[in-house]
C-alpha positions as CSV (number, residue, x, y, z in Angstrom):
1,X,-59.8,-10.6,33.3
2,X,-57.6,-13.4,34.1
3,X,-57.7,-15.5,37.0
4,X,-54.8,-17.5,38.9
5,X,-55.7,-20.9,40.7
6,X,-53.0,-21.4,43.6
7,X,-52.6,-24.8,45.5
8,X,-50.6,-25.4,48.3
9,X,-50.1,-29.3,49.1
10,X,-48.4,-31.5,50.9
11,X,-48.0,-35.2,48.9
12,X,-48.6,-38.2,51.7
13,X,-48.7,-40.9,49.1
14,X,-46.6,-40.1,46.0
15,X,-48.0,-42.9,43.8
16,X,-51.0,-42.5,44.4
17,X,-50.9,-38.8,43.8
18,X,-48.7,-39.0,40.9
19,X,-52.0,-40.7,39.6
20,X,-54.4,-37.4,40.2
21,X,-51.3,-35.4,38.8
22,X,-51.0,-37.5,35.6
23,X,-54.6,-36.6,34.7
24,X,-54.5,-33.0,34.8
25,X,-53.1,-31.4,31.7
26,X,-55.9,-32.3,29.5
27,X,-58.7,-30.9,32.2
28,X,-56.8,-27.4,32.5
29,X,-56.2,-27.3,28.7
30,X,-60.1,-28.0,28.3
31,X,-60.8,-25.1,30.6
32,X,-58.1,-23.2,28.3
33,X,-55.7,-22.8,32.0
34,X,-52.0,-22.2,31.3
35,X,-50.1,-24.2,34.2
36,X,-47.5,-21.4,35.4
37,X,-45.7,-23.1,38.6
38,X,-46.1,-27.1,39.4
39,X,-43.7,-28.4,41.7
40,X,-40.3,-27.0,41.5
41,X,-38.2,-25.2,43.7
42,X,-39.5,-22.7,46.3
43,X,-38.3,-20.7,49.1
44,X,-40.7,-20.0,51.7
45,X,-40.6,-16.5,52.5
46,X,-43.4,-16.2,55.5
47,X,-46.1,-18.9,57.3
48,X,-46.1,-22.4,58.0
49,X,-43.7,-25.0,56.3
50,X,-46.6,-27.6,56.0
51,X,-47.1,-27.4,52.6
52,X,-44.2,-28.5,50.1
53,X,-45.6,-28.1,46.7
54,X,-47.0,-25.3,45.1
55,X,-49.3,-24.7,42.1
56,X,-50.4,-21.9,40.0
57,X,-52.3,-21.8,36.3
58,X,-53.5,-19.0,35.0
59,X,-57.1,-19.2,33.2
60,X,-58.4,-16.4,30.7
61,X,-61.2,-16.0,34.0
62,X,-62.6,-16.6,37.4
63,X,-65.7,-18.1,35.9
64,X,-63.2,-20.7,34.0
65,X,-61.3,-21.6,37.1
66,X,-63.6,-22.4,39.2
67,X,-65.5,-24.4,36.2
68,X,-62.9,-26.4,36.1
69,X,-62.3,-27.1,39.7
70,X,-66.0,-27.9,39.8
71,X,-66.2,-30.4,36.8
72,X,-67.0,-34.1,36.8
73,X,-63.4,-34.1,35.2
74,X,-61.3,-32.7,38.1
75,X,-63.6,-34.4,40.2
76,X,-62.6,-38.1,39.1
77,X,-59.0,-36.7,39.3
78,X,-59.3,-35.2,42.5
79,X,-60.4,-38.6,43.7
80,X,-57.4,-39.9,44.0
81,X,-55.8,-36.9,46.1
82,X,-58.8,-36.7,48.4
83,X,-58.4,-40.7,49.5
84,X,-55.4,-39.3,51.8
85,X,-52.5,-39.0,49.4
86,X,-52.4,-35.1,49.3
87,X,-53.5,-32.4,51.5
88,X,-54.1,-29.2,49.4
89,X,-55.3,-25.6,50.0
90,X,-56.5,-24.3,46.5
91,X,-57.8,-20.8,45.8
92,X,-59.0,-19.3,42.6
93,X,-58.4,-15.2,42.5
94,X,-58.7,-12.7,39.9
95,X,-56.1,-11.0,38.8
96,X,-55.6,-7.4,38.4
C-alpha cells in the first residue's frame, strides 16, 4: 500500500536550506519515493498561514517512508534544515 510523506515548512534561511533541498532527490529515489508536490503554488484553504511551502512524495509504503526519514542519509541532509533555516512539520500516512 502506498504511503505519502507531507511537510509543511517555513524557509528562514534560503541558502542554507537550498543546501538540505539540493541533497534530496537521490535519498527519495534510493527509498524508491516519487516527489509529487515541492514548492509551488498553493492556496491555503483552512488553518494557520505559518507554513509557506509544501511537500508530498509518494513511496510504494509506510515502512519505506519512514526508512527514509530515519536514514543516516536524510539525517546529514536534514542537518542543514534543523541548524534554523527551516521549520517543518512532516508526517508519513498510508494511503487508502
Amino acid at each position: 500500500m502506498p504511503a505519502y510523506w507531507m511537510a509543511r515548512s517555513k524557509i528562514n534561511d534560503p541558502v542554507e536550506y537550498k543546501k538540505y533541498t539540493d541533497l534530496l532527490p537521490p535519498i527519495i529515489a534510493k527509498y524508491e519515493g516519487k516527489i509529487l508536490a515541492r514548492g509551488g503554488n498553493y492556496e491555503l484553504m483552512e488553518g494557520p498561514s505559518y507554513f509557506e511551502r509544501f511537500v508530498i512524495i509518494e513511496f510504494p509504503s509506510l515502512e519505506a517512508g519512514t526508512s527514509c526519514f530515519k536514514s543516516p542519509e536524510y539525517d546529514a541532509a536534514a542537518k542543514f534544515r534543523r541548524s534554523g533555516a527551516g521549520e517543518v512539520e512532516t508526517v508519513v500516512v498510508e494511503g487508502v
